[in-house]
MARBAGU-915769 format. One record per residue (C-alpha): residue number from 1; chain; residue in one letter; x, y, z. Coordinates in Angstrom, 3 decimals. Example, Ala and Ser with C-alpha at 12.3 -4.5 7.8 and 13.67 -1.06 7.14 Angstrom:
BEGIN
+-----+----+----+----------+----------+----------+
:   i : ch : aa :     east :    north :       up :
+-----+----+----+----------+----------+----------+
:   1 :  A :  A :   12.300 :   -4.500 :    7.800 :
:   2 :  A :  S :   13.670 :   -1.060 :    7.140 :
+-----+----+----+----------+----------+----------+
END
This chain:
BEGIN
+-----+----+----+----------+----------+----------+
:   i : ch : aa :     east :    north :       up :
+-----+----+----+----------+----------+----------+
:   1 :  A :  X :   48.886 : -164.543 :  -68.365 :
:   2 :  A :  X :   50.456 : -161.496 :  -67.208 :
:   3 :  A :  X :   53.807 : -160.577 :  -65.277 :
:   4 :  A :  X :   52.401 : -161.212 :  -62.161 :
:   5 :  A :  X :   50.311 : -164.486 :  -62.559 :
:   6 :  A :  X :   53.241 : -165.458 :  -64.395 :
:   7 :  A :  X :   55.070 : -164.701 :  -60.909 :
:   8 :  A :  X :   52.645 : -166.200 :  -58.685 :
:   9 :  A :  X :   52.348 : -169.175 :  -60.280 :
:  10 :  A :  X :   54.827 : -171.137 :  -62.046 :
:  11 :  A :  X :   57.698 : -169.507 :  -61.460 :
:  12 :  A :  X :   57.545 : -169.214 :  -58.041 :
:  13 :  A :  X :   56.209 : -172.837 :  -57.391 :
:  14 :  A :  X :   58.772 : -174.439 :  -59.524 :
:  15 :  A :  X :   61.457 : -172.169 :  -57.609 :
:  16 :  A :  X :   60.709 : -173.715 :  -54.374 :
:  17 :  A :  X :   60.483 : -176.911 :  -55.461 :
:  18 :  A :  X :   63.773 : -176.539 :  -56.758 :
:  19 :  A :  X :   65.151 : -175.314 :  -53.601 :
:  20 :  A :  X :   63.557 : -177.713 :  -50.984 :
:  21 :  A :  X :   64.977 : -180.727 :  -53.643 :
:  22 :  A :  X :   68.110 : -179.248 :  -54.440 :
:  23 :  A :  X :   68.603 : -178.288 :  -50.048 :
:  24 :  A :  X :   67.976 : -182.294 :  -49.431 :
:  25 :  A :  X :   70.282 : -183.136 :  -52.125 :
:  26 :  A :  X :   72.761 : -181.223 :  -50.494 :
:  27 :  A :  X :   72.518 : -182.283 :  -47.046 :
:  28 :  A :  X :   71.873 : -185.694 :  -47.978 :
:  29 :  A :  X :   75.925 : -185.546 :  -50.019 :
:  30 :  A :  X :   76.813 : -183.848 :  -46.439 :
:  31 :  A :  X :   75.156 : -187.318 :  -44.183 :
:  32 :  A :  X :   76.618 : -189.959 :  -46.464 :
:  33 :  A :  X :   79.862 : -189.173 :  -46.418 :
:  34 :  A :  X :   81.893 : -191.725 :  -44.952 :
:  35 :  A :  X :   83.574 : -191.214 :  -41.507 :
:  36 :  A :  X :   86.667 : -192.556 :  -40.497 :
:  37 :  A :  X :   86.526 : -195.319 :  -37.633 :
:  38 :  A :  X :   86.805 : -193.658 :  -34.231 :
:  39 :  A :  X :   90.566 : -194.843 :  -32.958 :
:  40 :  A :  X :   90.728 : -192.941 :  -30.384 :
:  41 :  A :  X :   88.381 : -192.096 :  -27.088 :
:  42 :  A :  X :   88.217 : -188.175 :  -26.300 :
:  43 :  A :  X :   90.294 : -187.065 :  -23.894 :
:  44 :  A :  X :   87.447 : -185.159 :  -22.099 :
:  45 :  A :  X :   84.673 : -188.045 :  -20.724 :
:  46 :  A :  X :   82.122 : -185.849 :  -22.177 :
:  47 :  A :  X :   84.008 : -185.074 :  -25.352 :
:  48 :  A :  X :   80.773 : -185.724 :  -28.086 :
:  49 :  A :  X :   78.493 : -183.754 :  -25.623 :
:  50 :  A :  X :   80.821 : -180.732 :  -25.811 :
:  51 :  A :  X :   81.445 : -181.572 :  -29.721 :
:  52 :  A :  X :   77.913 : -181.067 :  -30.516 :
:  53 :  A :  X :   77.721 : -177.804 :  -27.448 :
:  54 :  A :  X :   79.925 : -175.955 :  -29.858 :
:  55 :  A :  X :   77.396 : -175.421 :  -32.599 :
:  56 :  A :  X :   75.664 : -173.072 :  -30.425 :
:  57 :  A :  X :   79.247 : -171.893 :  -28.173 :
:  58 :  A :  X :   80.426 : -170.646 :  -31.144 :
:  59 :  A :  X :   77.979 : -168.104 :  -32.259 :
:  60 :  A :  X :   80.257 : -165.384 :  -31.341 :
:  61 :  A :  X :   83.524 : -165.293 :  -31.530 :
:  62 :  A :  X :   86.355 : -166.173 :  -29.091 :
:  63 :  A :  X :   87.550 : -162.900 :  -26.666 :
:  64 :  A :  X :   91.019 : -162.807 :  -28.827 :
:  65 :  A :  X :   88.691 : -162.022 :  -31.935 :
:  66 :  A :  X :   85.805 : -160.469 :  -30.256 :
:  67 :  A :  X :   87.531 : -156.957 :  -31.641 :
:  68 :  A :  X :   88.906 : -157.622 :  -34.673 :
:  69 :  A :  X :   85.509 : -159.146 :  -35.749 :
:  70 :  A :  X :   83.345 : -156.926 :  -33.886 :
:  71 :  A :  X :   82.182 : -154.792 :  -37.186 :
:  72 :  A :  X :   81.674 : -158.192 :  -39.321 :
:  73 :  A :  X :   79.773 : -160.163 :  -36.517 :
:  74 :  A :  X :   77.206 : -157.515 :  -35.244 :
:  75 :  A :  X :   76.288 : -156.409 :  -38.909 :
:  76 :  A :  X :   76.157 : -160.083 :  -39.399 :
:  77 :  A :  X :   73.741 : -160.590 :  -36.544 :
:  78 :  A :  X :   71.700 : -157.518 :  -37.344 :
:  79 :  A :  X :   71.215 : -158.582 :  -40.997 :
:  80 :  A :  X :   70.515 : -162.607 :  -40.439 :
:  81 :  A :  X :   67.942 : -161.104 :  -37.492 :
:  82 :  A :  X :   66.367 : -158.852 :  -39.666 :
:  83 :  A :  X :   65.628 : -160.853 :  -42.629 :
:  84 :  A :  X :   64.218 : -163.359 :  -40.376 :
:  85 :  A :  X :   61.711 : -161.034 :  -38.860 :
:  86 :  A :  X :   61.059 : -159.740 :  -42.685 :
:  87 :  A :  X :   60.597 : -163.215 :  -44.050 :
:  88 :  A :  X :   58.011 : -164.306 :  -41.065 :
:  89 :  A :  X :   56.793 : -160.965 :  -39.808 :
:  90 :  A :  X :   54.891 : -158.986 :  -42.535 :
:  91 :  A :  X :   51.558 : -159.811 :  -43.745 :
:  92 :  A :  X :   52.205 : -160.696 :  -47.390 :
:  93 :  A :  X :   54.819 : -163.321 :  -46.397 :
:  94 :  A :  X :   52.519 : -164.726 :  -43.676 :
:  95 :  A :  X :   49.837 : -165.145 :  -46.337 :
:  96 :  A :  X :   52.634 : -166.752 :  -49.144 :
:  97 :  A :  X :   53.389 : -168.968 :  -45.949 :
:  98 :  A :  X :   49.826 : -169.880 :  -44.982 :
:  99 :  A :  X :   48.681 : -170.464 :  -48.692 :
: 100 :  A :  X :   51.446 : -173.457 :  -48.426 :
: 101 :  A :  X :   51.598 : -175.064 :  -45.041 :
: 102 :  A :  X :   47.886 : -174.068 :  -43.995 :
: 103 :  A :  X :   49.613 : -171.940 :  -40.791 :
: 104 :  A :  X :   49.185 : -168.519 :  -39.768 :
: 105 :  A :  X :   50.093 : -165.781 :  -37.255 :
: 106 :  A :  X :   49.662 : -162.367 :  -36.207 :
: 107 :  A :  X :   51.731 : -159.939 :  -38.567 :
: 108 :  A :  X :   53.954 : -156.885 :  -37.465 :
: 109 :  A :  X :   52.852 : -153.029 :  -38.141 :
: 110 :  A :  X :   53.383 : -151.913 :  -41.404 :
: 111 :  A :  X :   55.952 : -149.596 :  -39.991 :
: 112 :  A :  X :   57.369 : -152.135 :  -38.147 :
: 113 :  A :  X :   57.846 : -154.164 :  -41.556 :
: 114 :  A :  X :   59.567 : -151.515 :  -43.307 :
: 115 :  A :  X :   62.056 : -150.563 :  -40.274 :
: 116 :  A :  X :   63.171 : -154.101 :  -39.556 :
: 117 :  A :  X :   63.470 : -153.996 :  -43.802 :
: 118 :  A :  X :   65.722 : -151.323 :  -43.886 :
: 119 :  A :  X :   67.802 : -152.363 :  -41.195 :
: 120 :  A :  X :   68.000 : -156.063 :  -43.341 :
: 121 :  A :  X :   69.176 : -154.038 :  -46.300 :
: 122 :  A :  X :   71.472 : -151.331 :  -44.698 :
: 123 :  A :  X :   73.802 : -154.139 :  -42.839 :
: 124 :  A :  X :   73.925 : -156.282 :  -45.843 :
: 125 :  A :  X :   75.183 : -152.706 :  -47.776 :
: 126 :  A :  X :   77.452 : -152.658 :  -45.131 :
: 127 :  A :  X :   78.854 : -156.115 :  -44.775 :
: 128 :  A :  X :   79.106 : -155.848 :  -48.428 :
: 129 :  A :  X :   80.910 : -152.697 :  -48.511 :
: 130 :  A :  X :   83.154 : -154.238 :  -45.778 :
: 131 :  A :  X :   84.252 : -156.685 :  -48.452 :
: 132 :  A :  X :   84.871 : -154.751 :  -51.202 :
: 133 :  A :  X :   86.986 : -152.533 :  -49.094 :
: 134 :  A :  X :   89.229 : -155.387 :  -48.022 :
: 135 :  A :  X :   89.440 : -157.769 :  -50.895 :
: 136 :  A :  X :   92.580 : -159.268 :  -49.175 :
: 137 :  A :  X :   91.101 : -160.339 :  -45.926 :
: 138 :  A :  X :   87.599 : -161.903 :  -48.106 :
: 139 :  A :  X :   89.003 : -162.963 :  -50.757 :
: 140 :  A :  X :   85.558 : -163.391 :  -52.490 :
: 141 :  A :  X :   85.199 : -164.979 :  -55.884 :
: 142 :  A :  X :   82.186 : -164.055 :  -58.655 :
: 143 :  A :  X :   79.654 : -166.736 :  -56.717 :
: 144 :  A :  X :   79.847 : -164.397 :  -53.797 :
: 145 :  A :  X :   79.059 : -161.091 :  -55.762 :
: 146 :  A :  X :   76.095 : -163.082 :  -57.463 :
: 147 :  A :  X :   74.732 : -164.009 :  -53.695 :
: 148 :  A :  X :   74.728 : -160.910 :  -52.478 :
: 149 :  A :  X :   73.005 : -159.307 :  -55.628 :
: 150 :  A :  X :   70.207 : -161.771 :  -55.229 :
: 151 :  A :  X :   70.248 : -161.452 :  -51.527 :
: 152 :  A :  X :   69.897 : -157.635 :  -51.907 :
: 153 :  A :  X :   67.210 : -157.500 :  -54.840 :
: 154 :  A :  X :   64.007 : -158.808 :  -53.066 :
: 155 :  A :  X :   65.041 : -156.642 :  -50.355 :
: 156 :  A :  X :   65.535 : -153.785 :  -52.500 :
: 157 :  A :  X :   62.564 : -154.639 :  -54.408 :
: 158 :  A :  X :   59.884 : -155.557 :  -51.728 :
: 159 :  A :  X :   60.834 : -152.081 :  -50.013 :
: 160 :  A :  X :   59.888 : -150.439 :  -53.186 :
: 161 :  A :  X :   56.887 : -152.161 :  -54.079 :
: 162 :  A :  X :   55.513 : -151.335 :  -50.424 :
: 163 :  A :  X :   56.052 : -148.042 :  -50.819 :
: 164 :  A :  X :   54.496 : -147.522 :  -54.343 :
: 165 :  A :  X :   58.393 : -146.419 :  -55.834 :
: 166 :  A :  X :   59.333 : -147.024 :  -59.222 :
: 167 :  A :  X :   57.799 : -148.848 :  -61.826 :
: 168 :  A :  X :   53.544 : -149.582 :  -61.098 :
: 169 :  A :  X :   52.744 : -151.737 :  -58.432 :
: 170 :  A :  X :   51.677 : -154.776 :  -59.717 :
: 171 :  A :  X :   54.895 : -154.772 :  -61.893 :
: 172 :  A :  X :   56.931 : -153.939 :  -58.805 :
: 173 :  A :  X :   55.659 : -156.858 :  -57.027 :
: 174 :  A :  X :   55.852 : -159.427 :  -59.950 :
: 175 :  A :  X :   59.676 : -157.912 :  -60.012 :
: 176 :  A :  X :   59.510 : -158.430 :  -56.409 :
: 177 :  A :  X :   58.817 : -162.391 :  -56.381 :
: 178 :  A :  X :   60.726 : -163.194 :  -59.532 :
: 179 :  A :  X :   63.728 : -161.985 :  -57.916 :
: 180 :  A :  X :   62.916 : -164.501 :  -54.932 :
: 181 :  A :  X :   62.234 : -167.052 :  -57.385 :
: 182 :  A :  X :   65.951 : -166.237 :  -58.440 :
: 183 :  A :  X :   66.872 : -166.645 :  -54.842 :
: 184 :  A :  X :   65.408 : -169.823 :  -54.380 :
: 185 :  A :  X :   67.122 : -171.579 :  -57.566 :
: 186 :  A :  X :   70.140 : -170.166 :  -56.330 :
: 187 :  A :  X :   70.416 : -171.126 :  -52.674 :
: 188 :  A :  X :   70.828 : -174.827 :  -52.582 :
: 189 :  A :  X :   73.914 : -174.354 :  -55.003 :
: 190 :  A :  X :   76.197 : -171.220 :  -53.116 :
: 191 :  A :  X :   77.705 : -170.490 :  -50.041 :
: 192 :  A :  X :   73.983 : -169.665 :  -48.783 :
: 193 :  A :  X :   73.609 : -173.380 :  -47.721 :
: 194 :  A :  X :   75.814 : -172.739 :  -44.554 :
: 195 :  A :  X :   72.182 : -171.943 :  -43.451 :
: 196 :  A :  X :   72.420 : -175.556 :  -42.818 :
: 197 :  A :  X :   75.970 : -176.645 :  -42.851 :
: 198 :  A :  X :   76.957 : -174.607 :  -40.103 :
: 199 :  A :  X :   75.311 : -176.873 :  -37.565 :
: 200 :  A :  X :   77.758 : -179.994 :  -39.142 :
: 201 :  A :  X :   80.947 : -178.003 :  -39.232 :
: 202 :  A :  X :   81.007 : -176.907 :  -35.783 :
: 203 :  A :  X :   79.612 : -180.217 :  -34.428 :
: 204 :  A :  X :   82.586 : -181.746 :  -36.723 :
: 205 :  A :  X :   85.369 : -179.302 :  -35.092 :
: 206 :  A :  X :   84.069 : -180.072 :  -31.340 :
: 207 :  A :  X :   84.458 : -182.782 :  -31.743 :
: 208 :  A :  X :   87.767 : -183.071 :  -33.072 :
: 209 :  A :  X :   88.814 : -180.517 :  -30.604 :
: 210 :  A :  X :   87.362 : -182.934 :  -27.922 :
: 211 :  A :  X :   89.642 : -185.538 :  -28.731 :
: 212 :  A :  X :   92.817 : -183.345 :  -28.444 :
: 213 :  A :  X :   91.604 : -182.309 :  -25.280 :
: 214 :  A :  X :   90.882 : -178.583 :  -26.236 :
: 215 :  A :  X :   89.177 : -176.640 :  -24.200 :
: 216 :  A :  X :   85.841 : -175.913 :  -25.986 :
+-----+----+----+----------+----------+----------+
END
Protein backbone atom coordinates (compact mmCIF):
# COMPACT_ATOMS: atom_id res chain seq x y z
CA UNK A 1 0.00 0.00 0.00
CA UNK A 2 1.31 3.24 -0.93
CA UNK A 3 1.01 6.94 0.49
CA UNK A 4 -2.00 7.52 -1.15
CA UNK A 5 -4.12 4.27 -0.72
CA UNK A 6 -2.82 4.55 2.62
CA UNK A 7 -4.67 8.11 2.51
CA UNK A 8 -7.72 7.08 0.87
CA UNK A 9 -8.43 4.43 2.85
CA UNK A 10 -7.88 3.95 6.40
CA UNK A 11 -6.80 6.95 7.45
CA UNK A 12 -9.24 8.97 6.13
CA UNK A 13 -12.24 6.62 7.02
CA UNK A 14 -11.17 6.17 10.54
CA UNK A 15 -10.73 10.15 10.67
CA UNK A 16 -14.28 10.74 10.02
CA UNK A 17 -15.50 8.30 12.03
CA UNK A 18 -13.70 9.82 14.70
CA UNK A 19 -15.09 13.15 14.07
CA UNK A 20 -18.86 12.40 13.46
CA UNK A 21 -18.48 10.19 17.09
CA UNK A 22 -16.40 12.48 18.85
CA UNK A 23 -19.04 15.82 17.33
CA UNK A 24 -22.13 13.70 18.99
CA UNK A 25 -20.21 13.16 22.04
CA UNK A 26 -19.81 16.66 22.31
CA UNK A 27 -23.13 17.94 21.70
CA UNK A 28 -24.68 15.22 23.47
CA UNK A 29 -22.32 16.67 27.07
CA UNK A 30 -23.82 20.18 25.67
CA UNK A 31 -28.00 18.63 25.75
CA UNK A 32 -27.66 16.86 29.07
CA UNK A 33 -26.63 19.34 31.06
CA UNK A 34 -28.99 20.13 33.63
CA UNK A 35 -30.98 23.45 33.56
CA UNK A 36 -32.05 25.28 36.37
CA UNK A 37 -35.98 25.40 37.00
CA UNK A 38 -37.47 28.40 35.22
CA UNK A 39 -38.52 30.89 38.36
CA UNK A 40 -39.25 33.46 36.60
CA UNK A 41 -41.63 34.32 33.34
CA UNK A 42 -39.81 36.71 30.70
CA UNK A 43 -40.57 39.99 30.90
CA UNK A 44 -41.24 40.22 27.10
CA UNK A 45 -44.58 37.76 26.25
CA UNK A 46 -42.55 36.46 23.49
CA UNK A 47 -39.32 36.22 25.43
CA UNK A 48 -38.23 32.27 24.19
CA UNK A 49 -39.26 33.28 20.58
CA UNK A 50 -36.82 36.21 20.64
CA UNK A 51 -34.26 33.91 22.79
CA UNK A 52 -33.97 31.49 20.06
CA UNK A 53 -34.28 34.84 17.10
CA UNK A 54 -30.91 35.80 18.42
CA UNK A 55 -28.94 32.91 17.03
CA UNK A 56 -29.42 34.29 13.70
CA UNK A 57 -29.76 38.46 15.04
CA UNK A 58 -26.52 38.14 16.11
CA UNK A 59 -24.51 37.28 13.12
CA UNK A 60 -23.10 40.66 12.99
CA UNK A 61 -22.32 42.66 15.47
CA UNK A 62 -24.23 45.39 17.38
CA UNK A 63 -23.81 49.24 15.65
CA UNK A 64 -21.50 50.23 18.88
CA UNK A 65 -19.05 47.38 17.60
CA UNK A 66 -19.86 47.34 14.01
CA UNK A 67 -16.31 49.46 13.70
CA UNK A 68 -14.18 48.23 16.04
CA UNK A 69 -14.92 44.68 14.68
CA UNK A 70 -15.32 45.54 11.19
CA UNK A 71 -11.69 44.02 10.08
CA UNK A 72 -12.29 40.70 12.31
CA UNK A 73 -15.98 40.09 11.17
CA UNK A 74 -15.74 40.59 7.30
CA UNK A 75 -12.43 38.47 7.08
CA UNK A 76 -14.38 36.19 9.26
CA UNK A 77 -17.29 36.05 6.86
CA UNK A 78 -15.12 35.90 3.78
CA UNK A 79 -13.10 32.94 5.14
CA UNK A 80 -16.17 30.73 6.77
CA UNK A 81 -17.92 31.59 3.06
CA UNK A 82 -15.14 30.51 1.22
CA UNK A 83 -14.27 27.30 2.72
CA UNK A 84 -17.80 26.40 2.43
CA UNK A 85 -17.94 26.91 -1.28
CA UNK A 86 -14.34 24.97 -1.36
CA UNK A 87 -15.56 22.08 0.72
CA UNK A 88 -18.97 21.60 -1.51
CA UNK A 89 -18.04 23.30 -4.75
CA UNK A 90 -15.07 21.56 -6.51
CA UNK A 91 -15.25 18.33 -8.18
CA UNK A 92 -12.93 16.18 -6.08
CA UNK A 93 -14.86 17.03 -2.88
CA UNK A 94 -18.22 16.42 -4.63
CA UNK A 95 -16.93 12.98 -5.61
CA UNK A 96 -15.31 12.29 -1.71
CA UNK A 97 -18.99 13.45 -0.82
CA UNK A 98 -20.93 11.29 -3.28
CA UNK A 99 -18.68 8.12 -2.68
CA UNK A 100 -20.27 8.46 1.06
CA UNK A 101 -23.82 9.67 1.08
CA UNK A 102 -24.64 8.45 -2.62
CA UNK A 103 -25.44 12.49 -3.52
CA UNK A 104 -24.15 14.59 -6.13
CA UNK A 105 -24.18 18.04 -7.80
CA UNK A 106 -22.91 20.15 -10.42
CA UNK A 107 -19.23 21.36 -9.55
CA UNK A 108 -17.76 24.98 -9.97
CA UNK A 109 -15.03 25.91 -12.84
CA UNK A 110 -11.76 24.94 -12.09
CA UNK A 111 -10.93 28.58 -11.92
CA UNK A 112 -13.67 29.22 -9.94
CA UNK A 113 -12.27 26.50 -7.37
CA UNK A 114 -8.97 27.95 -7.07
CA UNK A 115 -10.24 31.76 -6.66
CA UNK A 116 -12.81 31.04 -3.98
CA UNK A 117 -9.46 28.83 -2.53
CA UNK A 118 -7.33 31.59 -2.35
CA UNK A 119 -9.66 33.91 -0.99
CA UNK A 120 -10.31 30.88 1.95
CA UNK A 121 -6.59 30.97 2.57
CA UNK A 122 -5.70 34.74 2.25
CA UNK A 123 -8.46 35.82 5.07
CA UNK A 124 -7.50 33.05 7.32
CA UNK A 125 -3.57 34.59 6.78
CA UNK A 126 -5.15 37.57 7.67
CA UNK A 127 -7.34 36.86 10.63
CA UNK A 128 -4.36 35.05 11.77
CA UNK A 129 -2.00 37.78 11.33
CA UNK A 130 -4.65 39.97 13.10
CA UNK A 131 -3.95 37.85 16.15
CA UNK A 132 -0.55 37.66 16.33
CA UNK A 133 -0.38 41.36 16.01
CA UNK A 134 -2.59 41.91 19.04
CA UNK A 135 -1.86 39.14 21.45
CA UNK A 136 -3.56 41.33 24.17
CA UNK A 137 -6.95 41.72 22.69
CA UNK A 138 -6.90 37.44 21.61
CA UNK A 139 -5.30 36.24 24.09
CA UNK A 140 -4.86 32.85 22.26
CA UNK A 141 -3.34 29.84 23.93
CA UNK A 142 -1.19 26.83 21.96
CA UNK A 143 -4.79 24.96 21.01
CA UNK A 144 -5.51 27.98 18.92
CA UNK A 145 -2.08 28.07 17.00
CA UNK A 146 -2.56 24.19 16.43
CA UNK A 147 -6.24 25.02 14.79
CA UNK A 148 -5.23 27.33 12.62
CA UNK A 149 -2.13 25.26 11.34
CA UNK A 150 -4.48 22.44 10.54
CA UNK A 151 -7.08 24.77 9.26
CA UNK A 152 -4.46 26.32 6.90
CA UNK A 153 -2.62 23.01 5.68
CA UNK A 154 -5.35 21.33 3.47
CA UNK A 155 -5.87 24.67 2.18
CA UNK A 156 -2.37 25.23 1.54
CA UNK A 157 -1.98 21.82 0.37
CA UNK A 158 -5.06 21.19 -1.94
CA UNK A 159 -4.01 24.59 -3.75
CA UNK A 160 -0.74 23.02 -4.46
CA UNK A 161 -1.67 19.72 -5.46
CA UNK A 162 -4.17 21.39 -8.08
CA UNK A 163 -1.72 23.22 -9.47
CA UNK A 164 1.01 20.47 -9.88
CA UNK A 165 3.52 22.65 -7.12
CA UNK A 166 5.88 20.97 -5.03
CA UNK A 167 6.44 17.55 -4.34
CA UNK A 168 4.68 14.91 -7.35
CA UNK A 169 1.16 14.82 -7.52
CA UNK A 170 0.05 11.83 -6.17
CA UNK A 171 2.27 12.60 -3.08
CA UNK A 172 0.81 16.10 -2.96
CA UNK A 173 -2.60 14.80 -2.77
CA UNK A 174 -1.95 11.90 -0.25
CA UNK A 175 -0.28 15.06 1.78
CA UNK A 176 -3.37 16.77 0.87
CA UNK A 177 -6.00 14.28 2.63
CA UNK A 178 -3.77 13.25 5.50
CA UNK A 179 -3.71 16.70 6.57
CA UNK A 180 -7.70 16.60 6.52
CA UNK A 181 -7.55 13.43 8.22
CA UNK A 182 -5.59 15.59 10.88
CA UNK A 183 -8.41 18.03 10.72
CA UNK A 184 -11.01 15.72 11.32
CA UNK A 185 -9.39 14.05 14.60
CA UNK A 186 -8.91 17.40 15.69
CA UNK A 187 -12.24 19.18 15.34
CA UNK A 188 -14.56 17.56 17.77
CA UNK A 189 -11.88 18.36 20.57
CA UNK A 190 -10.94 22.52 19.90
CA UNK A 191 -12.55 25.62 19.69
CA UNK A 192 -13.65 24.43 16.02
CA UNK A 193 -16.85 22.87 17.57
CA UNK A 194 -18.46 26.42 17.90
CA UNK A 195 -19.44 25.18 14.36
CA UNK A 196 -22.14 23.81 16.44
CA UNK A 197 -22.18 25.46 19.77
CA UNK A 198 -22.81 28.73 18.50
CA UNK A 199 -26.45 27.98 17.80
CA UNK A 200 -26.77 26.98 21.94
CA UNK A 201 -24.90 29.98 23.22
CA UNK A 202 -26.82 32.57 21.59
CA UNK A 203 -30.17 30.75 22.04
CA UNK A 204 -28.86 30.51 25.87
CA UNK A 205 -28.07 34.47 26.07
CA UNK A 206 -31.63 35.42 24.39
CA UNK A 207 -32.96 34.02 26.38
CA UNK A 208 -31.55 35.19 29.45
CA UNK A 209 -31.63 38.60 28.02
CA UNK A 210 -35.44 37.97 27.51
CA UNK A 211 -36.06 37.59 30.99
CA UNK A 212 -34.34 40.89 32.03
CA UNK A 213 -36.31 42.49 29.55
CA UNK A 214 -33.37 43.42 27.13
CA UNK A 215 -34.00 44.53 24.10
CA UNK A 216 -32.78 41.78 21.70
Amino acid sequence: MNLLEFARGPVIHWALIILVAGTIWRLLGVLILTRGADLSRPRDAFGNFKGYRTVFSRAWPSGEFTVATRYQTIMAYFFHFATLIVVIGITPHIEFITSLTGYSWPALPNAVGVAVGTIALVSLIALIGRRLSMPKIYCSNIGDYVTWVLVATPLITGLLAFAHLGARYETMLAIHILSVAALFVWFPFSKLMHSFWFIFSRAQSGLSYAHKGVRI
